[in-house]
C-alpha positions in Angstrom: 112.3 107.1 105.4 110.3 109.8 106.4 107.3 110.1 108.6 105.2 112.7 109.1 102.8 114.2 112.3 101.1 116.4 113.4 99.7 117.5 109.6 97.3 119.9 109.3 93.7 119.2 108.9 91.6 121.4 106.5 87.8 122.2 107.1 86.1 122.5 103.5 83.1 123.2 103.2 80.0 122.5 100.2 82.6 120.2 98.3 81.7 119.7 94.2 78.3 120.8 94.8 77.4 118.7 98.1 76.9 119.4 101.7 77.9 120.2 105.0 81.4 119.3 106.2 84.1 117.7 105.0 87.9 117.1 106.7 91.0 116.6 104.6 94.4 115.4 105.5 96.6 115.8 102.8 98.9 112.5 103.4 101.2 113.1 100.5 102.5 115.7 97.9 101.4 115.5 94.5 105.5 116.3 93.8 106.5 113.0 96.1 104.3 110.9 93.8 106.0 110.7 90.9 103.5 112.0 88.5 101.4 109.4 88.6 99.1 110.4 91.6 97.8 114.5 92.0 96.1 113.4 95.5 96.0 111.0 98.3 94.4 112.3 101.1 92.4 110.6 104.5 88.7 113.1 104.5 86.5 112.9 106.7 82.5 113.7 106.1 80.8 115.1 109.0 77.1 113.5 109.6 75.0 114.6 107.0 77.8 115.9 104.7 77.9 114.8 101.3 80.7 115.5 98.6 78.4 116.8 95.1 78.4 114.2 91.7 81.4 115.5 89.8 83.3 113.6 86.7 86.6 112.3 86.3 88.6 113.2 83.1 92.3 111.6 82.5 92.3 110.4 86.2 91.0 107.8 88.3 89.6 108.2 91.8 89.3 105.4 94.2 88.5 105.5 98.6 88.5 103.1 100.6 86.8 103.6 103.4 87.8 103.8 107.2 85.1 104.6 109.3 81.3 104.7 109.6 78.8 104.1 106.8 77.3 105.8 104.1 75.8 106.3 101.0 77.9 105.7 97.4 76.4 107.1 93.9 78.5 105.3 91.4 77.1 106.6 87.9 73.3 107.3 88.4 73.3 103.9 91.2 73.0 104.1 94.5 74.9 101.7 96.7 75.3 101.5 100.7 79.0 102.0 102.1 80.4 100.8 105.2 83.8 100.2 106.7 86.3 98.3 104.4 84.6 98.7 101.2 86.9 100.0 98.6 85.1 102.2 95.4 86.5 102.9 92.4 85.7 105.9 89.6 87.1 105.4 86.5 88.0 107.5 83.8 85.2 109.4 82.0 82.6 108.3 84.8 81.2 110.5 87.7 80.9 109.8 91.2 79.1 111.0 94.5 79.7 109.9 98.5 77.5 111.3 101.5 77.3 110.5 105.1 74.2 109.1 105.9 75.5 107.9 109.7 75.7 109.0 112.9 79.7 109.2 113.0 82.5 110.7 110.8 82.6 108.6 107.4 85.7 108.3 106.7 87.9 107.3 104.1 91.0 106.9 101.9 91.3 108.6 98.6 94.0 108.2 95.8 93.5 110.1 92.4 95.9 108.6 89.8 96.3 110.1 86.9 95.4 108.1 83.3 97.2 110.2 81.0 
């Protein structure tokens, strides 16, 4: 068993195209997954932030989200996100994800990898 503290937090900025702020904690490795997920991370969207439409090819994306409430493009549709929704991008579709609160929106993301 391991466990693991004190990781660091990166600050990126303008991610795929969007805006403002976002905060990633890398929680694993993609070489502790076993080759079947490249990321699972906890980020963090600042208010205002947003993270740009951008496709998924030979992976899925889901996040599940954590905190605060927001605003999810799934394909071209617009849906409102709060706390314990869970969103899912499938292969060959695009997503979006912006903060439209107040507080951090945060959230959960695992990239798993199709082929």
């Amino acid at each position: 068993m391991a466990v693991y503290k004190n990781r660091n937090i990166e600050e990126a900025e303008n991610v795929e195209g969007g805006t403002g702020t976002m905060l990633r904690d890398r929680l694993l490795k993609e070489s502790q997954m076993g080759g079947i997920c490249s990321y699972v991370v906890h980020n963090a969207l600042k208010p205002g932030a947003s993270i740009g439409d951008h496709e998924h090819n030979g992976e899925t994306e889901t996040y599940y989200v954590t905190n605060g409430k927001g605003l999810y493009n799934d394909n071209g549709v617009e849906v409102e996100i709060e706390k314990g929704d869970l969103l899912f991008c499938d292969d060959g579709e695009h997503h979006a994800i912006a903060n439209t609160g107040d507080e951090l929106l945060s959230f959960v993301v695992i990239i798993q990898k199709t082929a």
